[in-house]
N, CA and C of each residue as an Amber inpcrd file, in Angstrom:
protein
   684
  23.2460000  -3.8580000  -6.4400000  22.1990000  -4.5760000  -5.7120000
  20.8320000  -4.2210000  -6.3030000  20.0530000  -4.8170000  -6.1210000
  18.5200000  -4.7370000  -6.5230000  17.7530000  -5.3190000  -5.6590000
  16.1560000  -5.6220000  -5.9590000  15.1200000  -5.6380000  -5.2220000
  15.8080000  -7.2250000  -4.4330000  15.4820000  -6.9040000  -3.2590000
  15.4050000  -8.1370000  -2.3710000  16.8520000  -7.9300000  -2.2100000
  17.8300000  -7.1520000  -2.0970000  19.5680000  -7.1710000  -1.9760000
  20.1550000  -8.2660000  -2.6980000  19.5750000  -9.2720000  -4.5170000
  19.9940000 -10.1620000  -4.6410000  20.9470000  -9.3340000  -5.8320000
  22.2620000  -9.9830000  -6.4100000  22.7280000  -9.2190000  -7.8230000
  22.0860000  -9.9460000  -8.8280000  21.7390000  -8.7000000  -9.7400000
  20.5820000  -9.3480000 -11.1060000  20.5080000 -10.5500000 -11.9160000
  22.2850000 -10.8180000 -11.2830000  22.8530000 -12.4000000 -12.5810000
  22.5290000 -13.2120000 -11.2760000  22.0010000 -13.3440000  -9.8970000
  22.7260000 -14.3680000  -9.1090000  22.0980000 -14.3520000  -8.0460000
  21.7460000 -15.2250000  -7.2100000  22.7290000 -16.5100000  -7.3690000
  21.5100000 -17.7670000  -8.2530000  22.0380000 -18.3770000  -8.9820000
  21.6520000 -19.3590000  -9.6730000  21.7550000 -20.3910000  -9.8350000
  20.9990000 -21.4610000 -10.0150000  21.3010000 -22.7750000 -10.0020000
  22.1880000 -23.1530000 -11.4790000  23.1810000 -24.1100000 -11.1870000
  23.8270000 -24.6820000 -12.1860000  22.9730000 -25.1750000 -13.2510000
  23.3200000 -24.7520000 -14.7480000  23.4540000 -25.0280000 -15.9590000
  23.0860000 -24.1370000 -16.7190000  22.9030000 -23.7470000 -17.6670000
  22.4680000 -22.6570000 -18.7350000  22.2030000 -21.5240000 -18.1140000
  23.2920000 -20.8020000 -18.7460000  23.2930000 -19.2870000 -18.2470000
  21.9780000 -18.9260000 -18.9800000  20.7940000 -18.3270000 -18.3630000
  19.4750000 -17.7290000 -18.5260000  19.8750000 -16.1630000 -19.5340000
  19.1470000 -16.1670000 -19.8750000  18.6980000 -15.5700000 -21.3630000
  18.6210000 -13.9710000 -20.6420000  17.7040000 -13.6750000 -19.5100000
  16.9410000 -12.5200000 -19.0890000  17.7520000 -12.6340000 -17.5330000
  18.1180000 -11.5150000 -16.6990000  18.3130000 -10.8990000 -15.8680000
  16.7960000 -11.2320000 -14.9630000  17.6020000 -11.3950000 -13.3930000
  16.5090000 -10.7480000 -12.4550000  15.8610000  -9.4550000 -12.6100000
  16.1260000  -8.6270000 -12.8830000  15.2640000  -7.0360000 -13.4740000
  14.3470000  -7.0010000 -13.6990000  14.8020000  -7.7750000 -15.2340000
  13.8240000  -7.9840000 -16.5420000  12.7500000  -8.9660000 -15.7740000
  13.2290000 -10.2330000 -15.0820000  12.1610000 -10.8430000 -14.5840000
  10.8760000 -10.1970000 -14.1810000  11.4180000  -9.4800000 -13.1460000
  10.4770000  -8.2980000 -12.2980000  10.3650000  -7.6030000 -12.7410000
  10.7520000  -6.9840000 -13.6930000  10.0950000  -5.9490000 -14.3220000
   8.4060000  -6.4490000 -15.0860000   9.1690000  -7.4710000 -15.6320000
   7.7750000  -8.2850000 -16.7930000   6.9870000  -8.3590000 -15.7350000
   7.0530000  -9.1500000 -14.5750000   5.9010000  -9.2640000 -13.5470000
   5.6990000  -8.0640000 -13.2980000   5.8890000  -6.9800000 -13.1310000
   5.1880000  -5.7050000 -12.6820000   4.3730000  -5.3550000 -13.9860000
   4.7820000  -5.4390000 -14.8630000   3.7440000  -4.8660000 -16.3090000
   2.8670000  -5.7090000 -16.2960000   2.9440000  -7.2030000 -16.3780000
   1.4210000  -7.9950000 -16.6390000   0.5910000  -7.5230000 -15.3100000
   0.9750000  -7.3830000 -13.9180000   0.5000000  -6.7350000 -12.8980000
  -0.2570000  -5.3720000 -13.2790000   0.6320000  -4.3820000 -13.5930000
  -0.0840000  -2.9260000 -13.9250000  -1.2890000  -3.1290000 -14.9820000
  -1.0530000  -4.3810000 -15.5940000  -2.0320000  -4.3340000 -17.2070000
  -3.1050000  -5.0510000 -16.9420000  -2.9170000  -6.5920000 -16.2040000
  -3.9540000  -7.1650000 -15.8220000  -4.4480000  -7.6680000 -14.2610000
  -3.2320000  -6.9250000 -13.4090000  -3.7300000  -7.3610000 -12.0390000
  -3.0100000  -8.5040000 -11.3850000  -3.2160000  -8.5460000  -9.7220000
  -1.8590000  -9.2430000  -9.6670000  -2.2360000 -10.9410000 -10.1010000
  -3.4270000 -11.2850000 -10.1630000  -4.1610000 -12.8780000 -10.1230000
  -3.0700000 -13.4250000 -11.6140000  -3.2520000 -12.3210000 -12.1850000
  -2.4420000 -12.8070000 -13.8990000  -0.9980000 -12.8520000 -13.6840000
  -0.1670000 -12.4560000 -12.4600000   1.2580000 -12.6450000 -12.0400000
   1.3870000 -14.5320000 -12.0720000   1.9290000 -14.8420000 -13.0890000
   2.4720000 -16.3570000 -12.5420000   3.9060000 -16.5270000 -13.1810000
   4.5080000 -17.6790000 -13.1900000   5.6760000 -18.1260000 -13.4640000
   6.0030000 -18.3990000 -15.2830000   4.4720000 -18.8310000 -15.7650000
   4.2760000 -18.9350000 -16.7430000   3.7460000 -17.5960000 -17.4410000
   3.2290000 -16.9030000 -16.9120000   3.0180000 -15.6860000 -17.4930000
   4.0800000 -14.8630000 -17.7470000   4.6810000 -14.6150000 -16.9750000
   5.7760000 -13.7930000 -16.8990000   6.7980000 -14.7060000 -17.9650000
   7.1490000 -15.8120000 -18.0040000   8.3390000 -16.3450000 -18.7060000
   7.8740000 -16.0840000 -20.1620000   6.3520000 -16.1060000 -20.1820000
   5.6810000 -16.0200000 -21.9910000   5.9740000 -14.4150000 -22.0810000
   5.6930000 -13.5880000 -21.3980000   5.9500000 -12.1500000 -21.6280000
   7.2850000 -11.6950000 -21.9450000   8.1400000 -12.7350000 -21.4800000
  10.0470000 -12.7330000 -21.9490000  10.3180000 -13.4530000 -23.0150000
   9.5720000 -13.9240000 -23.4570000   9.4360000 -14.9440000 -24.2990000
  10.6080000 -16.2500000 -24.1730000  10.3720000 -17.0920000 -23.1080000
  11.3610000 -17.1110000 -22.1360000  10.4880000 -19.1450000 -21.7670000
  11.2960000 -20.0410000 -21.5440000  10.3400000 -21.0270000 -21.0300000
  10.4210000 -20.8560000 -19.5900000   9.6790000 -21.5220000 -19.1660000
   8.7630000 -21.2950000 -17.4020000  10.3130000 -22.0310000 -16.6160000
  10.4720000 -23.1230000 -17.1890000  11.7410000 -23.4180000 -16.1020000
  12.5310000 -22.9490000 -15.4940000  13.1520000 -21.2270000 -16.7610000
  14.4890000 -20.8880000 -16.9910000  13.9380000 -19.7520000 -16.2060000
  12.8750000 -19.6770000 -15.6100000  12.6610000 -17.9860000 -14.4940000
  13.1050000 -19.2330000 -13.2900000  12.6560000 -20.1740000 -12.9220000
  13.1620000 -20.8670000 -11.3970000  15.0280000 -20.9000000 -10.9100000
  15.5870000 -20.0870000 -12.3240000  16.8090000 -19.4480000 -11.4550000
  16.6130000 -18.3190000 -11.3630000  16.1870000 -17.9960000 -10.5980000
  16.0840000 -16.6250000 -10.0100000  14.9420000 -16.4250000  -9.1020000
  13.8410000 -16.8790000  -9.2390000  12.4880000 -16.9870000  -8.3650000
  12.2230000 -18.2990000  -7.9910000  11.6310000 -18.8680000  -6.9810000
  11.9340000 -20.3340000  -6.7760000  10.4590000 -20.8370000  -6.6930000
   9.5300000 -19.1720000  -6.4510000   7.8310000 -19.5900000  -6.3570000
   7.2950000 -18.1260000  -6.5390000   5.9760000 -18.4950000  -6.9220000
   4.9480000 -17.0260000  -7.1570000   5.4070000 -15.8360000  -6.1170000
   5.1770000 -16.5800000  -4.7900000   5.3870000 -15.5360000  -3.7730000
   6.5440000 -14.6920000  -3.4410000   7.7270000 -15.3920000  -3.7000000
   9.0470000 -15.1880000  -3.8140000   8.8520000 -13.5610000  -4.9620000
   8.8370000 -13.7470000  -5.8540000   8.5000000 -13.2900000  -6.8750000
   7.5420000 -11.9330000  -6.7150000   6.6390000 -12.0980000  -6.0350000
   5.6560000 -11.1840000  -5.5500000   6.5980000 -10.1570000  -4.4610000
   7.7350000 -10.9920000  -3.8430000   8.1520000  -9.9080000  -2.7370000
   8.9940000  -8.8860000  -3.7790000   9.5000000  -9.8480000  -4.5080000
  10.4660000  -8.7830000  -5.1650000   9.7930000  -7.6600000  -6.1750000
   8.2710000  -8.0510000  -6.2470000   7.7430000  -6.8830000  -6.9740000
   7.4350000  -5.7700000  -6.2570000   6.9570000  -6.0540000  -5.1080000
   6.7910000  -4.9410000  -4.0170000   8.0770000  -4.3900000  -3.6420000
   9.0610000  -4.7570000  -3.4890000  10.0980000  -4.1860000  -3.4150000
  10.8840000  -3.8020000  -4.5100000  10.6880000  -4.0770000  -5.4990000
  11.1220000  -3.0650000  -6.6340000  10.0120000  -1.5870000  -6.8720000
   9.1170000  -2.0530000  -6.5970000   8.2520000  -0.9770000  -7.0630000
   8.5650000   0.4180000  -5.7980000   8.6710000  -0.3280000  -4.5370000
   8.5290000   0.8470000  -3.7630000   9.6710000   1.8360000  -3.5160000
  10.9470000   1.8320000  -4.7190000  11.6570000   2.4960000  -4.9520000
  10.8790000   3.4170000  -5.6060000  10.2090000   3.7670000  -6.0120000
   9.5210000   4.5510000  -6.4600000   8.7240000   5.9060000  -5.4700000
   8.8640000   5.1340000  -4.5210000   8.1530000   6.3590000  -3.1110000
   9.1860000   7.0290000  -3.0060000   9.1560000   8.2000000  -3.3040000
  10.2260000   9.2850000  -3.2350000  10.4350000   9.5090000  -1.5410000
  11.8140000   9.6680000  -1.1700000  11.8260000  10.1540000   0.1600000
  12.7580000  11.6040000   0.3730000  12.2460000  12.2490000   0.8040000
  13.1720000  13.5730000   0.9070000  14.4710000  13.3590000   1.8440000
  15.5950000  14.2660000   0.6830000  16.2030000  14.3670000   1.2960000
  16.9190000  14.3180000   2.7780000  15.6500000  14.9390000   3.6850000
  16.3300000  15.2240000   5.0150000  14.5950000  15.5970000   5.8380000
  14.4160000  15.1340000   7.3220000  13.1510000  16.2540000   7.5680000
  13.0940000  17.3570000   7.3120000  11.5280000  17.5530000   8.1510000
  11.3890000  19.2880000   7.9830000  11.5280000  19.9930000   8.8250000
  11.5280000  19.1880000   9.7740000  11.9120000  19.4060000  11.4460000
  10.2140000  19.7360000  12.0850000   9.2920000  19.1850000  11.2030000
   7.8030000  19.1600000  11.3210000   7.1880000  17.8970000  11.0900000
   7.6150000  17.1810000  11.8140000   7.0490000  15.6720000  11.9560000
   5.8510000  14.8480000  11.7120000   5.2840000  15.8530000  11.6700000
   3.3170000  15.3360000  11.0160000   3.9930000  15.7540000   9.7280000
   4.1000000  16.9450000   9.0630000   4.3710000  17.2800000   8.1250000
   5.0440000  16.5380000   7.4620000   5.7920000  15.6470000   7.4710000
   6.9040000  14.8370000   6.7930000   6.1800000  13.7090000   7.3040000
   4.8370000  13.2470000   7.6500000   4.7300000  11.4340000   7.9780000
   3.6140000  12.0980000   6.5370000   2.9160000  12.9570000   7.0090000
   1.7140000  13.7140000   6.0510000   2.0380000  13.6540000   4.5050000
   3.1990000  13.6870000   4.1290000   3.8350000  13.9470000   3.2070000
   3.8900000  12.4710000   2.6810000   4.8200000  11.2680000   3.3120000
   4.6520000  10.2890000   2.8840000   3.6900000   9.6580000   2.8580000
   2.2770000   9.9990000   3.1370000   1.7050000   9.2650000   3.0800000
   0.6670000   9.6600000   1.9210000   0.7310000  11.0200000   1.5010000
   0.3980000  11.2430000   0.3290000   0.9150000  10.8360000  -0.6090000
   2.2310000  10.2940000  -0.9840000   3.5110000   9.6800000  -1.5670000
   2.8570000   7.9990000  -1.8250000   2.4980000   7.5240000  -0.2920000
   2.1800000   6.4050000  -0.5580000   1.0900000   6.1010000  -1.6310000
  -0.2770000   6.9990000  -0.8650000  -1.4100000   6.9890000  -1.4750000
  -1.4550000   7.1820000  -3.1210000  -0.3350000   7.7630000  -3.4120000
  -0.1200000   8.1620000  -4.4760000   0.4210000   6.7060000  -5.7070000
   1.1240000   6.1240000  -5.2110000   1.8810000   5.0010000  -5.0680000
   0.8610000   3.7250000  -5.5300000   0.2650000   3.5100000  -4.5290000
  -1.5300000   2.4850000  -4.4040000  -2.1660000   3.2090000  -5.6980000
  -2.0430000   4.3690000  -5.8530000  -3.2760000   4.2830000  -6.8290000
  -2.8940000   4.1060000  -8.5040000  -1.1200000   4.0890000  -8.5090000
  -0.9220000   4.2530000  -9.6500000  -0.7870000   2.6070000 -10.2430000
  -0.2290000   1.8840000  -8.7450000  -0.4830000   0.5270000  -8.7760000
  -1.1650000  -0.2960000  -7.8780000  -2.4440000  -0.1550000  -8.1280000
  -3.0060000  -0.9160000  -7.2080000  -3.4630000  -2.2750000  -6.8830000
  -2.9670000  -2.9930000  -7.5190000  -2.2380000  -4.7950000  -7.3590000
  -1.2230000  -4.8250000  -6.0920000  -0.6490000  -3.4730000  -5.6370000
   0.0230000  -3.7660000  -4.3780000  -0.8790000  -3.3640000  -3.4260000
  -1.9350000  -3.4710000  -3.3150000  -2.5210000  -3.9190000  -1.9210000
  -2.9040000  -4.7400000  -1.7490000  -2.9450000  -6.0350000  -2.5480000
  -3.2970000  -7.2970000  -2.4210000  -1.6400000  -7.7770000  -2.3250000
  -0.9270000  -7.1890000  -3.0790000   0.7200000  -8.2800000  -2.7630000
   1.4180000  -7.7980000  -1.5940000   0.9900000  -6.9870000  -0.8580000
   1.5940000  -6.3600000   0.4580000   1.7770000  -7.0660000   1.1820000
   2.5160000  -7.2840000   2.1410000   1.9030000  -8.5040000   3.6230000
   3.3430000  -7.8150000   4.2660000   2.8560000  -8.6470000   5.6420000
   3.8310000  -8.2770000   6.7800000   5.0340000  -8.9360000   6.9910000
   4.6260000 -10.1870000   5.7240000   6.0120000 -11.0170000   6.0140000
   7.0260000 -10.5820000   4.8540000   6.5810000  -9.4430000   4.4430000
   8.0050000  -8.7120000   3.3440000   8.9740000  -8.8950000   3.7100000
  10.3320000  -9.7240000   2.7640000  11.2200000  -9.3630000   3.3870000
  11.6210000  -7.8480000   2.8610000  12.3180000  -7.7510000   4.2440000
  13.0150000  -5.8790000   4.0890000  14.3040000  -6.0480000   3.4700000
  14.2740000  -5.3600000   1.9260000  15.1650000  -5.0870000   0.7310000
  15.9600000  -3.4520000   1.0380000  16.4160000  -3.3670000  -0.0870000
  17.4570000  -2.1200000   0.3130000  15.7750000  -0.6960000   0.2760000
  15.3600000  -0.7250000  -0.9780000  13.9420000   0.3180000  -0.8070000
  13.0260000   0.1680000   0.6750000  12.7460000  -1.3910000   0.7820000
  11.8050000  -1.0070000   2.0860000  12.7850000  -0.3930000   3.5540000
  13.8900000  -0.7730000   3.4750000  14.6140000  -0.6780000   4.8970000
  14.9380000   1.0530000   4.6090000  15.1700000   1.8470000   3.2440000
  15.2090000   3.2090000   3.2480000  14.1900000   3.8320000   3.9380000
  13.0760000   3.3360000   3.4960000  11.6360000   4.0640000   3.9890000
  11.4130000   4.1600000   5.3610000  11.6970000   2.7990000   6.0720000
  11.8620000   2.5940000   7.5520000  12.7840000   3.3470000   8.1270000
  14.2530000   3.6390000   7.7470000  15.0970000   4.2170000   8.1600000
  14.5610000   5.6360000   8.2400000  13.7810000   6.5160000   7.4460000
  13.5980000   8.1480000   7.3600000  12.2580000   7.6960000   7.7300000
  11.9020000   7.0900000   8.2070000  10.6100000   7.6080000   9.1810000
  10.5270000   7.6230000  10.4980000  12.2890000   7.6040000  10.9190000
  12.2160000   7.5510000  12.4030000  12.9370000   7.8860000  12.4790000
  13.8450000   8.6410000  11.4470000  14.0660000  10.0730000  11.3280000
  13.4740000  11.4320000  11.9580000  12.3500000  11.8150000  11.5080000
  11.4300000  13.3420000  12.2210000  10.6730000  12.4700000  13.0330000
  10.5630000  11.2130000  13.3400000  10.1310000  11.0940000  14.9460000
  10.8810000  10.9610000  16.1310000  12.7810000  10.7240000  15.6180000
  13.3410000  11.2110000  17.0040000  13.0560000  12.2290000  17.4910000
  12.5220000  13.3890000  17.5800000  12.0860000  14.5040000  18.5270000
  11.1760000  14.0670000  19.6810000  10.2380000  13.3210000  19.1550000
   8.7540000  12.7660000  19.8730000   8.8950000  12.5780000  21.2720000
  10.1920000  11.4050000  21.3840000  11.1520000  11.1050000  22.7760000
  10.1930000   9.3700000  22.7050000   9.5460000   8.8880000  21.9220000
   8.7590000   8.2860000  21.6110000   9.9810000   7.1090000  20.9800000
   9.8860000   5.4480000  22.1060000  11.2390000   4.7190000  21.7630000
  10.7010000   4.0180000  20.1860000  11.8670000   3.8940000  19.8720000
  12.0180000   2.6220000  18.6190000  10.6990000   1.6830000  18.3300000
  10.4590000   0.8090000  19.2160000   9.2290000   0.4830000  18.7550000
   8.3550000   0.9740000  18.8670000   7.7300000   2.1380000  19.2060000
   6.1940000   2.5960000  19.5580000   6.3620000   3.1560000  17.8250000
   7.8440000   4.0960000  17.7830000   8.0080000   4.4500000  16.3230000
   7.6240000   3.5250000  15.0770000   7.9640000   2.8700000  14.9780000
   7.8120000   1.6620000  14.0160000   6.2060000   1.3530000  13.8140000
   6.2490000   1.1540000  14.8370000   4.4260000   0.3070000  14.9080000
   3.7520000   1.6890000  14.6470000   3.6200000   2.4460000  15.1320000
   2.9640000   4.0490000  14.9280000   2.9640000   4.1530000  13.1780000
   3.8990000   4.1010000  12.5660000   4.3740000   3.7140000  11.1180000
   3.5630000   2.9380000  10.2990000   3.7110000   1.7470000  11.1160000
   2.9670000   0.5060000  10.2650000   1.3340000   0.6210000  10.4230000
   0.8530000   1.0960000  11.4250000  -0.3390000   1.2520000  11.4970000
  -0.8450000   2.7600000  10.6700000  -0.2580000   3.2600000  10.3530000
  -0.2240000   4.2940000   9.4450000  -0.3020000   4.1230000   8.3350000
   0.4060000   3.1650000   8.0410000   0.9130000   2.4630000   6.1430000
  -0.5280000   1.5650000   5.9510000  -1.0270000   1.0200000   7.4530000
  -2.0150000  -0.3320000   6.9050000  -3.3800000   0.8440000   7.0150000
  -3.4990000   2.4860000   7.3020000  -4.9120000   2.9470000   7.2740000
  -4.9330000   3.5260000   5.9180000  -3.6370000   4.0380000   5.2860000
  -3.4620000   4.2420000   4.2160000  -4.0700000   3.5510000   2.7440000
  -3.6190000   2.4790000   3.5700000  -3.9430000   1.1920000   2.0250000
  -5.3340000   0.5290000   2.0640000  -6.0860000   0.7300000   3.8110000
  -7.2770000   0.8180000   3.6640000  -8.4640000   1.7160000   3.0960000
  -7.5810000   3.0450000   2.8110000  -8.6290000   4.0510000   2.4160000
  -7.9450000   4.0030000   0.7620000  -7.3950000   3.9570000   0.5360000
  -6.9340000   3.3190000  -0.8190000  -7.9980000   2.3950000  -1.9810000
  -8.4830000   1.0580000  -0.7390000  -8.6300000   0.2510000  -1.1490000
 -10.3930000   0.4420000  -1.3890000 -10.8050000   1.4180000  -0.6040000
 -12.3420000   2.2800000  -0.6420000 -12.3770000   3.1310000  -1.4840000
 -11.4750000   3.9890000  -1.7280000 -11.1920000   5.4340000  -2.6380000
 -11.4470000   4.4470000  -4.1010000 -10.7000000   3.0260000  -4.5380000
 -10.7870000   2.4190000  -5.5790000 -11.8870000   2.1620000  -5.6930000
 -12.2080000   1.1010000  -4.4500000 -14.1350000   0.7870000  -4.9610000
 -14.6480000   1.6060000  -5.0770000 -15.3920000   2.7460000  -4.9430000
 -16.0770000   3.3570000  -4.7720000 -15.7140000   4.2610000  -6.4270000
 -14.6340000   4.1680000  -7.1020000 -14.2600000   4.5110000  -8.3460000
 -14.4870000   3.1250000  -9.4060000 -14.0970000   2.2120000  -8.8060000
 -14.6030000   0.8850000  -9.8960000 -15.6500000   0.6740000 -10.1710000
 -16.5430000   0.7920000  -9.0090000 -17.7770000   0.6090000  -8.6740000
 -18.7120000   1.0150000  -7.7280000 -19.1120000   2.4630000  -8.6960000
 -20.0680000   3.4440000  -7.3720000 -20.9950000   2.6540000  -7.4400000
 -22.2920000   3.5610000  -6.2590000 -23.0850000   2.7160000  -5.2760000
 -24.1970000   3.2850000  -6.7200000 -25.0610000   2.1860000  -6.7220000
 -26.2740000   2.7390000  -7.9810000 -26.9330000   3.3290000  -7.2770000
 -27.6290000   4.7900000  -7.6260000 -28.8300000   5.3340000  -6.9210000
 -29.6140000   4.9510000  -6.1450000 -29.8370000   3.4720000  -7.0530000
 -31.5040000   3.0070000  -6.0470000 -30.9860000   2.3810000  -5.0040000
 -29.7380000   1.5000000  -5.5180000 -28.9820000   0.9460000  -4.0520000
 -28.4990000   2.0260000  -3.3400000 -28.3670000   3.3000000  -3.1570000
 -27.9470000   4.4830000  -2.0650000 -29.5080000   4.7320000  -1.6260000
 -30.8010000   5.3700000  -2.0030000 -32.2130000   4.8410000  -2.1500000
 -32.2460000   4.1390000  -0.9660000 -32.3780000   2.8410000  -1.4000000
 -32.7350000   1.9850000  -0.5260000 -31.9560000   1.8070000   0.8530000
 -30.6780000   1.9750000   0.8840000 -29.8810000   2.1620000   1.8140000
 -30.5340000   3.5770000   3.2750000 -31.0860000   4.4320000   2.4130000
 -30.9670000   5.7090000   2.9310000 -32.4280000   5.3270000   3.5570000
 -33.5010000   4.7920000   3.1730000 -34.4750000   4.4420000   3.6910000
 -34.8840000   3.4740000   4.6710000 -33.7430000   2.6000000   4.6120000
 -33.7200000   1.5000000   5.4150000 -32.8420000   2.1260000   7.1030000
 -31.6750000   3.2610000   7.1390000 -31.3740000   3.6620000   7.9470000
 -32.5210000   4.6030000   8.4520000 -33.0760000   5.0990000   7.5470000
 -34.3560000   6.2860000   8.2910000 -35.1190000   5.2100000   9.1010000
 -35.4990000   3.8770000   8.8810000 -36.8510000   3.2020000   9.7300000
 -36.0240000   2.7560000  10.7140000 -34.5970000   2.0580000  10.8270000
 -34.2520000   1.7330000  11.9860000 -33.9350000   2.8770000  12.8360000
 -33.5770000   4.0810000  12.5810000 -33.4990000   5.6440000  13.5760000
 -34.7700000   5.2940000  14.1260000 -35.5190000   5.3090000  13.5000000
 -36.9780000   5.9230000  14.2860000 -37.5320000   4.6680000  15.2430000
 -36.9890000   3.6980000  14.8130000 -37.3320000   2.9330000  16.1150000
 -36.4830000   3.0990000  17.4060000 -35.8880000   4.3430000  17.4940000
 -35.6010000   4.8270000  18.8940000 -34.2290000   4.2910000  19.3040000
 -34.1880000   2.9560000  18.8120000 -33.1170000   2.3470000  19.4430000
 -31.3450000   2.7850000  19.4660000 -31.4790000   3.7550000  18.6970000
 -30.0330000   4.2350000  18.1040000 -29.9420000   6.1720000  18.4680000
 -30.0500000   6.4310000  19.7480000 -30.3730000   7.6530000  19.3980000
 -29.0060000   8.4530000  19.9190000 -27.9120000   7.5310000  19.9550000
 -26.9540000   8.5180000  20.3830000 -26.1490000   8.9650000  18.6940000
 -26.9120000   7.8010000  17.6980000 -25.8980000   8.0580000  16.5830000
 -26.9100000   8.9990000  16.0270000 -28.5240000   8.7810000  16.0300000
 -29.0450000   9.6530000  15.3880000 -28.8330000  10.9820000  16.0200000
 -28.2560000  10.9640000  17.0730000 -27.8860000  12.7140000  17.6820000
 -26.6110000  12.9520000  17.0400000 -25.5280000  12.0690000  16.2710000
 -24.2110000  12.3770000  15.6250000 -24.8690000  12.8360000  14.3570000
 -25.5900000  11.8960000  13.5620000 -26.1430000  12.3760000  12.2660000
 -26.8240000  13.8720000  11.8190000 -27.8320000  14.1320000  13.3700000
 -28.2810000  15.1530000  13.1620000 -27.3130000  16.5590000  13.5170000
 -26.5630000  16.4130000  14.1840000 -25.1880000  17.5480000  14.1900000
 -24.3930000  18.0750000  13.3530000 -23.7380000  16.2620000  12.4400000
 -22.5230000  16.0450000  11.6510000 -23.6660000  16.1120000  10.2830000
 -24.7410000  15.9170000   9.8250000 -24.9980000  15.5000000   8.6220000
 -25.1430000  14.1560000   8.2540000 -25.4000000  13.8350000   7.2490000
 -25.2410000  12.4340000   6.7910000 -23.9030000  11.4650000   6.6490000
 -24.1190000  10.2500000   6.8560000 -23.4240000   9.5240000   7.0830000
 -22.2450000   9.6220000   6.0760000 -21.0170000   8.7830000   5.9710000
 -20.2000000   8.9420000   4.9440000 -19.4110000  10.6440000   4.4660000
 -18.3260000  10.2340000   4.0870000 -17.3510000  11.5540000   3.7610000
 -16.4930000  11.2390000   2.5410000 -16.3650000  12.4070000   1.8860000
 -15.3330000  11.6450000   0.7100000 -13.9050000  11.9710000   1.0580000
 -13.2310000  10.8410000   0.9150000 -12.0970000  10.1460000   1.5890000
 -11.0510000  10.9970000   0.5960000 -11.6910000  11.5730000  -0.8120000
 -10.2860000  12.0900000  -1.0250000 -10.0210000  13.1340000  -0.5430000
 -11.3890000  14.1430000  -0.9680000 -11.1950000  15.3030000  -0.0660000
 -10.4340000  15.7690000   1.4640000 -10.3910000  14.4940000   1.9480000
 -10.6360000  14.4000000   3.2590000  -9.2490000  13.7800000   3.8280000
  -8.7490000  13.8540000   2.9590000  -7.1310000  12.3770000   3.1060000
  -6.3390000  13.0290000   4.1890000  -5.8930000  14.4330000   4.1430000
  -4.8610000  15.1660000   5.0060000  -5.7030000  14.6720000   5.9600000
  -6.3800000  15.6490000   6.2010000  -7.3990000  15.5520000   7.6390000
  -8.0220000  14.0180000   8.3330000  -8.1450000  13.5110000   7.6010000
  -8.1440000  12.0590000   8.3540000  -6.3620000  11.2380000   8.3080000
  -5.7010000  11.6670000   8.2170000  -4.5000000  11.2810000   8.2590000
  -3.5760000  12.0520000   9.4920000  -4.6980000  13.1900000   9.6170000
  -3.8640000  14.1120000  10.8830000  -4.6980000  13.6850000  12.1270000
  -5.5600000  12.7030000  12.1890000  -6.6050000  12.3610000  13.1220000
  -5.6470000  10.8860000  13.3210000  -5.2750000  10.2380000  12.4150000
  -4.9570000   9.1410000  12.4950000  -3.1590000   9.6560000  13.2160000
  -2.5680000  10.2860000  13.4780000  -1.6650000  10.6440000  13.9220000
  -1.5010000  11.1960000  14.8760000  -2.8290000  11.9100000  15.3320000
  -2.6490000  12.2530000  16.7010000  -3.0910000  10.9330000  17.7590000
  -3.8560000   9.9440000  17.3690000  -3.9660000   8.9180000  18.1770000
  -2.4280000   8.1930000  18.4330000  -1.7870000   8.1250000  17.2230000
  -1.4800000   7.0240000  17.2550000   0.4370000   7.4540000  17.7020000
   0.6290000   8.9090000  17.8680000   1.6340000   9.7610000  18.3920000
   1.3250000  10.7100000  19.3310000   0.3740000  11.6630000  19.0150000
   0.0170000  12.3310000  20.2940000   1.0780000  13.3880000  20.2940000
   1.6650000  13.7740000  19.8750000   2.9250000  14.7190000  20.3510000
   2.2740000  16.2510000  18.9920000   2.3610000  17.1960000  19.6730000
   2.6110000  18.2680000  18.7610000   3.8810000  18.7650000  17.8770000
């Protein structure tokens, strides 16, 4: 079996046995992805990268999107899952989600091909299966588990998706400058003084998110589980 539970030869429409494997398909779409991003994923791209005509991929993918699921789900065989818990349940969500983060940054074209309407392949339904794993202890039912999960996976790929900008494209001086001056005149017009009492406690605004990943990931877990 492979990505999406389909077998690599099949199933296919009648006539000419195809040249390249489902694999190879997805595989080629994941490299023009890693090299140029997912916008450069098409039907024609990928068949020129097999050196392959565009028709002879529509046995096996039937559209872009199709195609897109099976890249996300090939790739996320790649999120290592341990063996077994730790019998420390933050510790093991903490863990994958450094795994994930890890994951996003090596390919980060999957936070634009992500969505909720994935279908669940043999890799995504593993991941689901051992994460509700070390939360049977919680006493916390099936769905609160799940959703607790998913809202976990979607803060992940949001700080992901900041950790990148902010690496593609830091803030220019004068634009931080001007930023920093423009918050000093609206403070002082009084109107904001419960945040200017956070600022003056906590420091200045903003934190760096890598430094900071456990610890805002153990904040994001006690809301969203609550259990020690």
């Amino acid at each position: 079996m492979t990505a999406g539970g389909v077998r690599p030869d099949g199933p296919r429409r009648r006539g000419p046995r195809p040249r390249h494997s489902r694999v190879q398909v997805i595989g080629a779409a994941v490299a023009i992805a890693d090299e140029q991003g997912l916008d450069a994923v098409t039907i024609r791209s990928v068949a020129a990268r097999l050196g392959a005509g565009a028709m002879s991929l529509y046995s096996y993918v039937p559209d872009k999107q199709a195609l897109i699921y099976d890249m996300v789900e090939q790739v996320s065989a790649e999120l290592e899952l341990p063996p077994e818990p730790s019998g420390d349940w933050r510790a093991d969500l903490r863990l994958l989600a450094g795994r994930q983060r890890a994951l996003l940054h090596r390919r980060p074209w999957l936070i634009a091909a992500t969505s909720h309407r994935q279908p669940l392949g043999p890799a995504t339904l593993a991941y689901l299966e051992f994460t509700r794993w070390p939360l049977e202890p919680t006493g916390l039912d099936a769905g609160t588990q799940l959703e607790a999960v998913g809202l976990l996976n979607g803060f992940v790929t949001s700080l992901v998706r900041a950790e990148l900008a902010d690496r593609d494209a830091p803030p220019r001086p004068e634009a931080a400058s001007a930023s920093q001056a423009q918050l000093a005149e609206l403070l002082a017009t009084g109107r904001y003084p419960r945040f200017a009492a956070a600022l003056a406690a906590g420091g200045p605004p903003g934190i760096d998110l890598s430094e900071n990943f456990e610890r805002l990931v153990d904040r994001v877990l006690d809301g969203l589980i609550g259990r020690d």
